[in-house]
N, C-alpha and C positions, 0 to 999 in steps of 0.2 A: 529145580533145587533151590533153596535158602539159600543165601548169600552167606551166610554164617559158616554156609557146609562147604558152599562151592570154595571160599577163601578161607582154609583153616590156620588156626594161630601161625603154622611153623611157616604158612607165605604169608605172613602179613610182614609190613614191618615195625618194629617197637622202638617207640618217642619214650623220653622221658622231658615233661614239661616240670619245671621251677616257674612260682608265681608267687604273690604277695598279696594277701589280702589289705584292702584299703584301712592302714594304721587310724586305731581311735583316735593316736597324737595327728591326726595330720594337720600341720602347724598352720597350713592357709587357710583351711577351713576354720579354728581356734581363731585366728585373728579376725574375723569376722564375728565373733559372737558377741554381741554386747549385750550389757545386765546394771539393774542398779547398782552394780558393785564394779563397774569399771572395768574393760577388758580385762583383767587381771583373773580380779575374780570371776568375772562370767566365764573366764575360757575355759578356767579349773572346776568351776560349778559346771559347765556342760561335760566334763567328762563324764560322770559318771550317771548322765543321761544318754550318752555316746555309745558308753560301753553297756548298758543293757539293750541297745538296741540293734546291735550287731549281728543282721539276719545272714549274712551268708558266711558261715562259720566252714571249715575246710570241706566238712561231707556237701556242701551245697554247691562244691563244683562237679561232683560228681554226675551221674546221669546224660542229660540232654544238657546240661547248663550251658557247656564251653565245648564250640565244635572248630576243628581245626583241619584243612585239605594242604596236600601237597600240590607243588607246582613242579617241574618236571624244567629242567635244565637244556636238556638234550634231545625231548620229544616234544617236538608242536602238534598242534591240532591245526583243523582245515586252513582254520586264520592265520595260522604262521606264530600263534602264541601256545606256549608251553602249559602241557596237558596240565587237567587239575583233577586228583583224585575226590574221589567220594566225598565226605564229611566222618573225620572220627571223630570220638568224645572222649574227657577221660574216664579213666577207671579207677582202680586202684591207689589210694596213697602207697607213697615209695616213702620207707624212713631207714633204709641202709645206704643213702649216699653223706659219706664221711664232709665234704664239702659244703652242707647245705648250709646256708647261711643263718642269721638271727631273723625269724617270721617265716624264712621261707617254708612253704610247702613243695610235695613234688608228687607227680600222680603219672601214672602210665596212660600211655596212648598207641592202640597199634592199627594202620592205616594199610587198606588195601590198596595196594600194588605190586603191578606183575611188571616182568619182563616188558612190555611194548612200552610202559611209561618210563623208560630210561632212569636217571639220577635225577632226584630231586635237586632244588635250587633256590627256592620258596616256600616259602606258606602262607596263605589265609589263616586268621581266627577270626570269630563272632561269639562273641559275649552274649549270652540270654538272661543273662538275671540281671535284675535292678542295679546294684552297683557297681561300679568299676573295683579293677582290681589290677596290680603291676606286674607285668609278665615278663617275667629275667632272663628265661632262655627254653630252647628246644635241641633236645639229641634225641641223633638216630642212631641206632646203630645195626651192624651189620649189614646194610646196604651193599648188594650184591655189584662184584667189580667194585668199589671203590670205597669199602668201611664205616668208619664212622662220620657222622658230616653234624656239624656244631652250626647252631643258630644263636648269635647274641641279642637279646631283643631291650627289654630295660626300658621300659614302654607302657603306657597307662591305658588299659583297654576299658572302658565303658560300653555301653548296654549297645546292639549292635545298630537299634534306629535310627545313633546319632552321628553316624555314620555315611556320609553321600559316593565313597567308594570304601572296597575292602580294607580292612587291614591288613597290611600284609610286612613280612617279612624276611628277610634274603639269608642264607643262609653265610660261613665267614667266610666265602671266599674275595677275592678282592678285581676288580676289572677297570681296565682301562675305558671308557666308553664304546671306542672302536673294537675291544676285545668281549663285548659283552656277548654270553653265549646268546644265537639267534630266539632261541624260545625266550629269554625271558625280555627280549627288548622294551618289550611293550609296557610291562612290569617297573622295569626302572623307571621307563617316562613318566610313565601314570605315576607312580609314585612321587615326584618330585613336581606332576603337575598340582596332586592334590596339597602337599606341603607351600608353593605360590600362592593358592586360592585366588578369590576373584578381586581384591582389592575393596570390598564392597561390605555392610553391613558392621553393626558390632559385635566383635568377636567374645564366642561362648567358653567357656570353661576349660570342655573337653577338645575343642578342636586346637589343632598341632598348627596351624598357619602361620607363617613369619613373613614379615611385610612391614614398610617401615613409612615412617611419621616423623614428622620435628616435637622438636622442644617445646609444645603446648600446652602442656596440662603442668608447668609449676606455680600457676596462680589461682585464686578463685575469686574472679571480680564481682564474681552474682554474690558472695557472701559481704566482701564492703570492695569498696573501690582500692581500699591502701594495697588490698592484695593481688592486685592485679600485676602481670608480668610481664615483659614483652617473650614475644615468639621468639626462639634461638633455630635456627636453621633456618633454612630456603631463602635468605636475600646474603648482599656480599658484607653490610654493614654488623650483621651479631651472626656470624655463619655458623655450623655447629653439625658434628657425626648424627647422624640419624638414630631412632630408638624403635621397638617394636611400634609399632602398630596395633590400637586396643581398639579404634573404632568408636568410641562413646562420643555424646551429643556433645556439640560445642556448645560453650555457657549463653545465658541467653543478653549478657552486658559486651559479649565481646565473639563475634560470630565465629574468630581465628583462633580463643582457642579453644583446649578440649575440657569438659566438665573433668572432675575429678572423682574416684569411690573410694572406698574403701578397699576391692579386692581389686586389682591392678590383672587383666588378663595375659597370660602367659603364653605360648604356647605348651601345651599340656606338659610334655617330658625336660621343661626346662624347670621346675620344680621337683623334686625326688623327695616332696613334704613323708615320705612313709619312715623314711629310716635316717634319713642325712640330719647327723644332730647340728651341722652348721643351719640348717633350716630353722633347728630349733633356738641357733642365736639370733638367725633376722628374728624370729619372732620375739627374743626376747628385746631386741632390738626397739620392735615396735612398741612391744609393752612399754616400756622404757620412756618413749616418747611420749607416749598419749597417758602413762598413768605416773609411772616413781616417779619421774621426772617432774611435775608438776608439784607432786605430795610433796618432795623433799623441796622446793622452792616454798611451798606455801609453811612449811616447816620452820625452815629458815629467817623468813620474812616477817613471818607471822607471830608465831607461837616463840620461837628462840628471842625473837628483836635485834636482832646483830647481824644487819645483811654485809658488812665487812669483816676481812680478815684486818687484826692491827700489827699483827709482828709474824715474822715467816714461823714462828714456835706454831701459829695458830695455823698456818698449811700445813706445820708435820705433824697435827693434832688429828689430821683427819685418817693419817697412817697406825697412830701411837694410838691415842682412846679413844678415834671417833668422833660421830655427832650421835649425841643424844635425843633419841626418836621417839615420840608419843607413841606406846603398844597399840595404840587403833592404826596407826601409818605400818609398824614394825609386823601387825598382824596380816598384812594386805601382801605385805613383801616374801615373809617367810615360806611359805608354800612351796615355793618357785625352786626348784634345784640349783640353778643358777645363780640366781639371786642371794642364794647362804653363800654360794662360794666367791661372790662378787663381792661382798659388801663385809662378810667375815663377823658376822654378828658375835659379839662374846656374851650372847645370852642377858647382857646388863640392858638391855635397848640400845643400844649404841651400833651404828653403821662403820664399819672402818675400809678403809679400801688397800689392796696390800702397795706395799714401799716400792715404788716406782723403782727402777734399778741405776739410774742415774744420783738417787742420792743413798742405795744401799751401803755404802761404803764411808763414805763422806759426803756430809750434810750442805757446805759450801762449797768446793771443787766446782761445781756448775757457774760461780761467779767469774770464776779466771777467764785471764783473753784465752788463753790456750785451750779451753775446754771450747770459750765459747766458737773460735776458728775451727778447733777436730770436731765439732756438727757437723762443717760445712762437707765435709769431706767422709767422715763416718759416723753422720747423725740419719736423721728420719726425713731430711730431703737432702740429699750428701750428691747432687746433678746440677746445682744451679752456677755453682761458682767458675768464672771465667780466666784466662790468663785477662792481664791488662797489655795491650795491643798498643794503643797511644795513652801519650799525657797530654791534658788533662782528658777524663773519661769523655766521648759525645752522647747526644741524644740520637733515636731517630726519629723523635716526634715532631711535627708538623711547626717549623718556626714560625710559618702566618699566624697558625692559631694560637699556640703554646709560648712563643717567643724563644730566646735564646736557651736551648737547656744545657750547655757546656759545664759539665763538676764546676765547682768554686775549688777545688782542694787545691792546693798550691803547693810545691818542689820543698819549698822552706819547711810548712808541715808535717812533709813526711820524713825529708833526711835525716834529721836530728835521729829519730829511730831506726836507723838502716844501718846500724853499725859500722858507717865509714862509708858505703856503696850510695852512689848517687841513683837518682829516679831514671836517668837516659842508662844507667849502667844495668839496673836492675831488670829495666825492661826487654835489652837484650840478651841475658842471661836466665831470661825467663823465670823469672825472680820477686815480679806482681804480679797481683791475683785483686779479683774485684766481686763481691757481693752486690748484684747490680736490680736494687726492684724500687726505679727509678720511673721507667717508662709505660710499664704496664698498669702503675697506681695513680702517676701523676694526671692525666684526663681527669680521675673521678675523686679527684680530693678534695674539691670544692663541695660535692654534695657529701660525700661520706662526711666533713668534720661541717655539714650544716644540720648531724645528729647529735645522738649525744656520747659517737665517739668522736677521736681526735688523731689524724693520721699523718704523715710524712709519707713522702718519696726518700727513699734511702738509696745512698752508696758506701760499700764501705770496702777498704782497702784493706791488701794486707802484705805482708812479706814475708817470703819463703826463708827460715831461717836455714846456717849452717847446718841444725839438729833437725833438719828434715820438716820440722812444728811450723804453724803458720799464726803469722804473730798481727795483728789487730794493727796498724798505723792509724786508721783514719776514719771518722761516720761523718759522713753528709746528710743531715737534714733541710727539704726542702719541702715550702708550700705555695699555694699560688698567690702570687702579687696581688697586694687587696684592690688593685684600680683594672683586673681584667687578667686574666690570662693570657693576653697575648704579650705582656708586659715581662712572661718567665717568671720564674720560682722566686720567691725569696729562702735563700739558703745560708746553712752556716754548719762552718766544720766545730766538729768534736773531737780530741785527741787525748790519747789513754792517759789516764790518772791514777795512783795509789793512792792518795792521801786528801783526807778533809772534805769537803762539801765535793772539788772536781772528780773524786772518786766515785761519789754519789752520781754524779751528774754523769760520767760515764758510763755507769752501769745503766742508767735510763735511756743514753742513746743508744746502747748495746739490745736493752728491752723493746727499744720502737722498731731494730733491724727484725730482730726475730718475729714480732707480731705481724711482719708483714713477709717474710719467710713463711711464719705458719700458716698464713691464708693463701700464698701462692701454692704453698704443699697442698693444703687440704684440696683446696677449686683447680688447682692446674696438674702438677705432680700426679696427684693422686687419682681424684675424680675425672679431670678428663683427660691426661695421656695415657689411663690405665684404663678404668672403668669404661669411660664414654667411645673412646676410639675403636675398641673394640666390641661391642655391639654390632655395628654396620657388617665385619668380618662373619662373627655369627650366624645373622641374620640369612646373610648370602651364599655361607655355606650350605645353608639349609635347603634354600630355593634353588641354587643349580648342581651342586655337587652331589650325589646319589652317596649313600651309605657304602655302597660296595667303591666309591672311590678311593684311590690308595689317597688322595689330599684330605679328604672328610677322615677318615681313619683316624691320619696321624693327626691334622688339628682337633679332633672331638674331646680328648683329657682335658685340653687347654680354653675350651668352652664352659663346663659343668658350673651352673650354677649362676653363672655373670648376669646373665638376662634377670634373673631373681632378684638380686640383689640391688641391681640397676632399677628396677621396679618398684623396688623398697625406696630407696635411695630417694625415688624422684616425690615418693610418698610422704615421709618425714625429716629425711635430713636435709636435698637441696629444695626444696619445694619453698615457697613464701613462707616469712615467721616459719620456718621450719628449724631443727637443731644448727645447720649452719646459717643461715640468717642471723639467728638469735644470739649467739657465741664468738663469732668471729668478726674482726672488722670490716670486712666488707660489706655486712649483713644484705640489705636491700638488693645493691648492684654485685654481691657474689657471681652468679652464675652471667650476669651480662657479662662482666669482667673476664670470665673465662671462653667466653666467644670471644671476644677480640682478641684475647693471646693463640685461639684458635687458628687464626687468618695466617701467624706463622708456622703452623703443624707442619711438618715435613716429616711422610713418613720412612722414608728412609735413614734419617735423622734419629731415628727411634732407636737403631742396632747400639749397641754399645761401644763400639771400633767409631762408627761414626759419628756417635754424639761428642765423644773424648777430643776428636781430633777437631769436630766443630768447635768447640768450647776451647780451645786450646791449651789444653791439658794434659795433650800426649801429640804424639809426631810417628809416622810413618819409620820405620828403623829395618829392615830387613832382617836385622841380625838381633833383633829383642822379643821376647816369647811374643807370640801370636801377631809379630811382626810391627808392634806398638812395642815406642817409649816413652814411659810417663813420666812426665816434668813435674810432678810432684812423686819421688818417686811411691814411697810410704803414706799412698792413698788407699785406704781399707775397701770403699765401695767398689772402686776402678781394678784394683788389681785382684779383688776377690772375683766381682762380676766378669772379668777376663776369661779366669779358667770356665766359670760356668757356660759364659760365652760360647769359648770355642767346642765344650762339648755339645751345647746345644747343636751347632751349627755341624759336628763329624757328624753328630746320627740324623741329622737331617737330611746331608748330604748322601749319605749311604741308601737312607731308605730313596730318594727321589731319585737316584740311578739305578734302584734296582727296576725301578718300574717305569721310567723312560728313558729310554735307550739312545736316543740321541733328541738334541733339538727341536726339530723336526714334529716329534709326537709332543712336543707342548705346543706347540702352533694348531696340530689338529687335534686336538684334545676339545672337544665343542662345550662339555662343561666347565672344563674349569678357566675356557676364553668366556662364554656366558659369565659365570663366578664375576671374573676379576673385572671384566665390563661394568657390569652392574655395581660393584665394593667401587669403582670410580667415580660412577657418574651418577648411583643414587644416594648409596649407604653413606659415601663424603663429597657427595654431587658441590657442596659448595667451594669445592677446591681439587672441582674436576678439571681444567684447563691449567693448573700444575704443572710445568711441564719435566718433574720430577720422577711422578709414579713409574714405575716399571711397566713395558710396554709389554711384559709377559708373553716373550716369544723365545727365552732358551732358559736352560735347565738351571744355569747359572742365577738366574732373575725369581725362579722359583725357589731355588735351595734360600738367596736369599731372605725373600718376603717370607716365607713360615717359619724361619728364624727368628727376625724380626718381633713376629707376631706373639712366638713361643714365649720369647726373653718377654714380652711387654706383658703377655698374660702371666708369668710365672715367675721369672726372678727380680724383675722391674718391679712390680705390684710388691711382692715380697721384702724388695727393701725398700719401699715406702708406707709399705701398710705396719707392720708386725713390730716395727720400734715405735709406734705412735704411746701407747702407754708408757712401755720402758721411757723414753724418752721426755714424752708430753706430760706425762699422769703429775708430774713435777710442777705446777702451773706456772710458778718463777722462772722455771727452767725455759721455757716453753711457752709464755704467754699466748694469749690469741685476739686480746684488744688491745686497743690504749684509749684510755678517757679522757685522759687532763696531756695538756702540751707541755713541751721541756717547761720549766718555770725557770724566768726572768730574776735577775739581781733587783732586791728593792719591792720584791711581788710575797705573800704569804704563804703562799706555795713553797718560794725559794727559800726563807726561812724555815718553812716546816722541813723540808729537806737537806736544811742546814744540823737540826736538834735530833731527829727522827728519820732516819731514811729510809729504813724499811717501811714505816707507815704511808709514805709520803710513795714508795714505789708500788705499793698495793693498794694506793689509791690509782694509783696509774692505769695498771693491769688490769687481767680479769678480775670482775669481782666476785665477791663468794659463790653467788648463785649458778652464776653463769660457768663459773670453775667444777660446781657439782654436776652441772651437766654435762660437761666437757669431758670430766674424766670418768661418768658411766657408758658413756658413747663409746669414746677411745679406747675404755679397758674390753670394750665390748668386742671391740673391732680389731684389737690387737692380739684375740685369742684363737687357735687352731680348734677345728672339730674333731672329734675322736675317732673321725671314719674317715678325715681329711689322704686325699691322696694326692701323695706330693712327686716331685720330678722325679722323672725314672719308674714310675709306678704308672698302673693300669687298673682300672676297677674291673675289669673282664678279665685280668688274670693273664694266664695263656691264649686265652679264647678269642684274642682277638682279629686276629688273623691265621687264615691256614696257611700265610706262607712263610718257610721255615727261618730262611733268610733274613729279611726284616725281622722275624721275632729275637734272632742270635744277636744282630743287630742292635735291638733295644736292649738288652740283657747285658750287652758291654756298653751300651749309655751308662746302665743302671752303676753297673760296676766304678764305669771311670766318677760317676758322682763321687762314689763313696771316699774313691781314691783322696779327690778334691778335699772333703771334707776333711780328713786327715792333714792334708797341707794348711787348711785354712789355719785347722787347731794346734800345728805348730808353729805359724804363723804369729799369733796368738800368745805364744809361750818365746817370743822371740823381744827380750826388753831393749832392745836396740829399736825396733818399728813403736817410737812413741806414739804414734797416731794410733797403732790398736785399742790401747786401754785411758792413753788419757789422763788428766790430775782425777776424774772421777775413778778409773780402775773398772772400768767399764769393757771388757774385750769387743772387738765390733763380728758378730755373731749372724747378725742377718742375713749372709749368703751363704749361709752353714744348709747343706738342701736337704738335711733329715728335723724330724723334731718332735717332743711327744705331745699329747694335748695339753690345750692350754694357753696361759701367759707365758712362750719361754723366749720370745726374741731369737728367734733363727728359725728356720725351715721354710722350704720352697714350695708350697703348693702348687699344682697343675696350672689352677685355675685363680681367675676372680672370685672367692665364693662367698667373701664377706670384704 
């Protein structure tokens, strides 16, 4: 008999496969194309080369194209590995599932299977046509004894020769390792063995392999020598979290590090370039770097003649009417969807950029001490600021080398402003506070100001007043002793002024604290206790955690996209002469800079209970919500970040006791002791002898660390990424250099900033150019994707797991957020907590976990995605 006749339709059983064909936009590909007209225009001019060549159109999955076998859960074959049916194809497009997404297709598939091959558990696919294409999921249904059984896949399959084992994969249920059903053991392994690979060769396109590598590819010395960078990771002197692993030639002037491309290798499904429109902001991201970004400089420089601002009218000229753009520049820009809505063209040639939200309200507010203390606490790096523990402040830097660094601020200084309370009174009443980025700048001040900027070590004081408000007493500037560094700083205190020229001169010392605020945000804060640290996590999930782990499950939302952007990241913004080099004052020694603040990472320090209570900012209280009391009490980041905290932390804890049941099964858990072995001693191997890290033997140690890891991918990132516009897009606000030094009595300088202060302080600051870069970056980066999914969400829907538990579970996470958010926004509406809104009227909105797309300042995404 025919096989056809032997197995008829009604024993077969019927799949329904969702797939995506390979999007004309795929934005990685786009960024690779270059043309006499500049990535921009080449990317747009290859569309529609792209789009007439689009040979596998939905019927060309049909036939032989795409074959796919079951793997059998319950039934082995002689080897003790789980039976694998036949090969089916698809058939039929399906267009009656209400569900189906934007591109997707959906086609039938029905697969012989009887009785002896039990429940499937798996499946193979092999791809036969030329291009790849992204496969979303596989149902079955009616599977006798046991229903319907759901496969999430979300997975880039390419042509099946580029392939050295199967593809495969597992259907949702979820297994401990030890609980893995016997047929499919071999299946998991293999599977995680081919996700390791062999450590060896440069890695292709299509292959999935995660494997890590230091900090070598941000320089290009074979291009000149200035560019050249030192290596960050593997010695104890610039230590640094690991990065993928791309494999490319190292350059031929420096054997250590790695040549640089243009296409940065990923592992395949850490890109989602088909549909993810944050994909489509890296890319405009890059555009940005390599094309406007230069037009509008050479705009400015050039053709305008006016590479400075002279009165702050001429910053909110760039809100109000613009810069006026030559139509050959304006015609280059216009195309771009983004790009109109960036830049706000009113059709005259003119670029405008919209009104940062710090001065939507009022235009000066941003100068008060009161505005400028409520950053510290509910701005865009609102984690730095310390209790003051002693007077006068100490150093911990090396007195051989650096000599005495002890504050110069002196008691006399600050009382006068303490309304009656002495300095020994306030310190015990927990009633000083210190902005302290003293230690981490002063090593590299001698080369940064032997450029052509000009930098300080700063301290600055402050006091908690009776209205809750934190009020400015004191700035400390210091630079190194012209006869040697070992000789200590030459320093000199600043103290707040209203009136005349010292007013002036205050607002400059206030401008030098933030400029070096803003580079600790951007290089420390941001990029590496966000961005860089979790990489390693990633990576390692990959290599020993199998997909059906209940660890991989839950950390996977809080992955999406990080690796991309990190990729990007190391391409154009941290790279040499790259946007942060170029913009910010550390330029050069950025990134070394952030290895040595490295050497103090502590990640357990990362939780939010912890870091509060290190910084001493809050204290241990039994009897105060989540068992903290914070000593400032009306702090917007700390006591919003709290509730989000401790939800993170309920549904974390729920889900890791549904699935280990005691201690015990974390000890013998062999992936995820592999996992956290390897996140020690490779992924942040230089700060493996720690003797901090979690020794990852009870359930406690685990509920913690995914906590941790959740808040630092999601609400952490969140409130340091998403007010960088609101906040920054202000350049006075928010500076990011300083060029010229305080200026001296009896100096032209100090005269100009006698007559002129505004001129005299935007000579100081960033200057124009460097401003227009700064805030197409930051608006860039400060915006949500319209497919962004944020805390409490899942892109798989229901689908993610079959157990029921865990999904009830996540669905009163999702709830208690919403709850949260409700509190935040009456929070908000409560004019007693001045630190919400501020003299700008500014609500602090960033750990608000919902939000639409866009520039809106609030909302928690899963992930690092931009």
């Amino acid at each position: 008999m025919f096989p056809s006749l032997l197995f008829g339709r009604g024993q077969k059983l019927k799949g329904t496969v969702v797939l995506m064909q390979k999007n004309v936009l795929d934005i990685n590909a786009l960024t690779a194309v270059q043309s006499p007209g500049g990535i921009i225009g080449g990317a747009f001019g290859a569309i529609g080369s792209i789009t007439g060549s689009i040979l596998d159109t939905a019927t060309a999955f049909l036939g032989r194209s795409v074959a796919l076998k079951l793997i059998s859960r319950t039934n082995a074959d002689a080897s003790g590995k789980g039976k694998v049916s036949n090969p089916a194809f698809l058939e039929g497009l399906v267009t009656s599932i209400p569900t189906l997404g934007d591109k997707q297709c959906a086609f039938s598939v029905y697969f012989e299977w009887n009785s002896n091959m039990g429940i499937p558990g798996a499946f193979y696919i092999d791809n036969f046509m030329q291009g790849e294409f992204f496969l979303v999921s596989l149902t079955i249904e009616d599977v006798p004894n046991h229903g319907t059984i759901n496969f999430v896949c979300n997975s880039w399959i390419y042509n099946y020769t580029k392939y050295k084992t199967g593809r495969i994969f597992f259907a949702n249920k979820t297994y401990l390792p030890s609980e893995t059903p016997a047929p499919l053991v071999f299946y998991r392994r293999e599977e995680l063995k081919t996700l390791r690979g062999d450590g060896t060769r440069e890695r292709k396109e299509w292959e999935r392999i995660y494997d890590y590598d230091v900090y070598n590819d941000l320089g290009a010395p074979d291009k000149k020598a200035t560019l050249a960078r030192p290596v960050l990771g593997g010695s104890s002197t610039l230590p640094y979290p690991r990065r993928g692993r791309t494999g490319r030639k190292p350059t031929r002037k420096d054997p250590k590090s790695e040549s640089r491309s243009d296409i940065v290798y990923l592992p395949r499904d850490e890109s989602f370039g088909h549909v993810k429109s944050s994909d489509f902001l890296v890319y405009i991201l890059k555009s940005a770097s390599q094309n406007i970004i230069p037009q509008l400089r050479s705009v400015v420089t050039l053709q305008l003649n006016n590479p400075e601002f002279n009165t702050f009218e001429d910053v909110r000229s760039l809100y109000d009417g613009g810069i006026k753009l030559p139509t050959d520049i304006l015609s280059k820009i216009s195309p771009i969807p983004l790009f109109k809505e960036l830049f706000r063209s009113d059709g005259e040639s003119a670029l405008k950029f919209p009104p940062p939200k710090v001065v939507q309200v009022d235009h000066s507010a941003w100068m008060t001490d009161e505005e400028f203390a409520r950053e510290m606490i509910a701005g865009v790096n609102p984690h730095i600021i310390k209790k003051l523990q002693n007077f006068p402040p100490k150093s911990s830097l090396d007195s051989q080398l650096y000599g005495d660094n002890t504050s110069t601020i002196t008691k006399e200084q600050l009382e006068p402003n303490m309304g009656g309370v002495t300095v020994q009174g306030a310190i015990q009443t927990n009633r000083l506070y210190i902005l302290d980025h003293h230690d981490p700048l002063f090593p590299y001040l001698r080369k940064i100001n032997a450029t052509n900027t000009k930098a300080y070590a700063t301290r600055t004081i402050l006091f908690l007043q009776d209205d809750g408000t934190l009020k400015p007493l004191a700035i400390e500037l210091s630079t190194p002793h012209p006869e040697g560094d070992s000789f200590g700083p030459v320093s000199k205190v600043y103290l707040p002024a209203t009136e005349g020229v010292e007013a002036s001169i205050w607002l400059l010392a206030k401008a030098f604290v933030i400029v070096n605020d803003s580079c600790y945000h951007q290089l420390v804060s941001h990029w590496l206790n966000t961005h860089a640290v979790v990489e390693p996590f990633i990576i390692a999930t990959n290599r020993h955690l199998s997909v059906v782990h209940p660890i991989h499950k839950l950390l996977l939302p809080h992955y999406r996209d990080t690796m991309n952007i990190n990729a990007l990241a190391r391409n154009v913004l941290v790279n040499a002469e790259g946007i942060i080099e170029s913009t910010f004052l550390w330029g050069n020694y950025a990134m070394e800079m952030s290895a040595v603040v490295y050497k103090d990472w502590v990640f357990t320090d990362q939780g939010l209970p912890n870091d509060l209570i290190k910084r001493g900012v809050a204290v241990k209280d039994p009897s105060a919500p989540y068992g903290l009391r914070l000593l400032i009490e009306d702090y917007p980041y700390a006591s919003d970040g709290l509730e989000i905290w401790a939800a993170i932390k309920s549904w974390v804890e729920e889900y890791v006791n549904f699935y280990y049941k005691s201690d015990g099964a974390i000890a013998q858990d062999a992936e995820l002791q592999a996992f956290w072995k390897e996140l020690v001693e490779v992924g942040h191997g230089d700060l493996k002898n720690a003797t901090w890290w979690f020794k990852m033997k009870t359930r406690a140690e685990l509920i913690e660390a995914c906590t941790i890891l959740i808040w630092i991918a999601s609400a952490l990132h969140a409130a340091v990424n998403f007010g960088q516009y609101p906040y920054g897009g202000y350049i006075l606000n928010r500076p990011t250099k300083s060029r010229r030094f305080m200026p001296e009595k009896g100096t032209p300088e100090y005269d100009e900033l006698a007559k002129n202060y505004e001129r005299a302080y935007l000579r100081t600051i960033t200057p124009k150019n460097d401003t227009l870069t700064d805030l197409t970056v930051i608006e860039i980066l400060s915006r949500h994707a319209s497919d962004e999914q944020y805390l409490g969400e899942r892109i798989e829907g229901d689908a993610w797991t079959s157990d029921s538990q865990p999904k009830e579970a996540f669905k009163r996470f999702g709830r208690k957020l919403a709850e949260i958010e409700q509190k935040l926004t009456q929070r908000n509406n409560d004019e007693s907590l001045r630190n919400r809104y501020g003299p700008v009227e500014m609500p602090y909105t960033l750990l608000y976990p919902s939000s639409e797309e866009g520039l809106t300042c609030r909302g928690i995404p899963n992930s690092i995605s931009i």
